[in-house]
C-alpha positions, 0 to 999 in steps of 0.5 A: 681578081676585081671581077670575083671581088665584085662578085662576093662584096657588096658594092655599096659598102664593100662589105661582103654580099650573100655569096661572098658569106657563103663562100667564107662560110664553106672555108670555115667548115672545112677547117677543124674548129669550124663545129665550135659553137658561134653566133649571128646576129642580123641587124636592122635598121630601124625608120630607115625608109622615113630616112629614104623619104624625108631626106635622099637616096644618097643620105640613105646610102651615105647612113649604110656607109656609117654604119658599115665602117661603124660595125667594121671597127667595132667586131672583134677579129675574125668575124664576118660582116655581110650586107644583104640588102636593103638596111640588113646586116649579118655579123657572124662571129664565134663570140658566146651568148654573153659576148653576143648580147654584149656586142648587140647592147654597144650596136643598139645603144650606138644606133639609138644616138643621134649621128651626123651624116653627110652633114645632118643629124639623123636618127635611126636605131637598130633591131637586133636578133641573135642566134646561137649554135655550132655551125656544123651542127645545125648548119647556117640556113637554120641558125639564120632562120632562128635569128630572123625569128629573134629579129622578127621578136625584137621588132614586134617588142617595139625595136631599138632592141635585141633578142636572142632566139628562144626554142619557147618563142619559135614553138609560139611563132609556130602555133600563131602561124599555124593558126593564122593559116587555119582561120584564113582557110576557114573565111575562104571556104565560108565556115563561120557564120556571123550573129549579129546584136542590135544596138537600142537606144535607152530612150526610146528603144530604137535600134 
């Protein structure tokens, strides 16, 4: 028993793991109500490695402690909570879009508070991408993939925020990527051809 437990939970938290996730979720799926429709939101700790940096390792952990017993106490009953290394954590849980965007608001204006932990006042705050769909359906790989889109969106609108994924944006991450990949192959195979316009001094015109 202790070996499987440590095998699905996340040492550190006692949250549980990657595996321990995907086991639960492979439960879930195999009960009627499974196909109804939840949510996922991936949490992310924002400034967590100037944390790491400026005070210790152990406020670092002691920090994932907090806010795993924060989080803990704060979903509502039945959902999960998963650590997946690192400063990132999965709530999965069968609220709807109005609940999810309630539930990420509490997570965000709580993080943007300063907390006291181990004995000093730290400031974080969290990122927040949310994904919306039935499990069944869409399965979990690719609700997980529209979350970190969201996430990823939340960060670039410069964190301490949350997002919840929009078709419209992954079109738009899409065609960005598409063409980030595009112009890196043009530079590799020498297909542009730079001009260059002097700059000339008002005075005397010289360059």
């Amino acid at each position: 028993q202790l070996a499987q437990n440590a095998a699905t939970h996340d040492a550190l938290t006692g949250l549980l793991n990657q595996r321990g996730l995907d086991q639960c979720i492979v439960e879930a799926l195999a009960r009627d109500h499974a196909s109804d429709s939840c949510a996922i939101l991936c949490i992310d700790l924002d400034r967590f490695k100037e944390i790491n940096d400026t005070t210790s390792y152990q406020t670092g952990n002691k920090l994932l402690i907090f806010v795993a017993d924060f989080l803990t106490r704060l979903v509502p009953e039945g959902s999960l909570i998963a650590r997946f290394g690192g400063d990132e954590f999965l709530i999965l849980t069968r609220l709807d879009e109005e609940g999810a965007r309630h539930l990420a608001l509490e997570i965000v204006n709580w993080a943007n508070q300063p907390q006291t932990v181990d004995g000093k006042v730290i400031r974080f705050g969290a990122s927040i991408g949310i994904a919306i769909g039935d499990m069944r359906d869409r399965g979990f790989d690719m609700l997980m993939a529209d979350a970190n889109i969201s996430l990823s969106n939340a960060k670039s609108a410069g964190r301490g925020q949350y997002c919840v994924f929009d078709e419209k944006v992954k079109a738009h991450n899409i065609k960005t990527k598409l063409l980030a990949d595009e112009l890196r192959r043009a530079l590799e195979d020498d297909e542009f051809e730079p001009y260059f316009q002097t700059q000339h001094s008002a005075a005397d015109f010289s360059i």
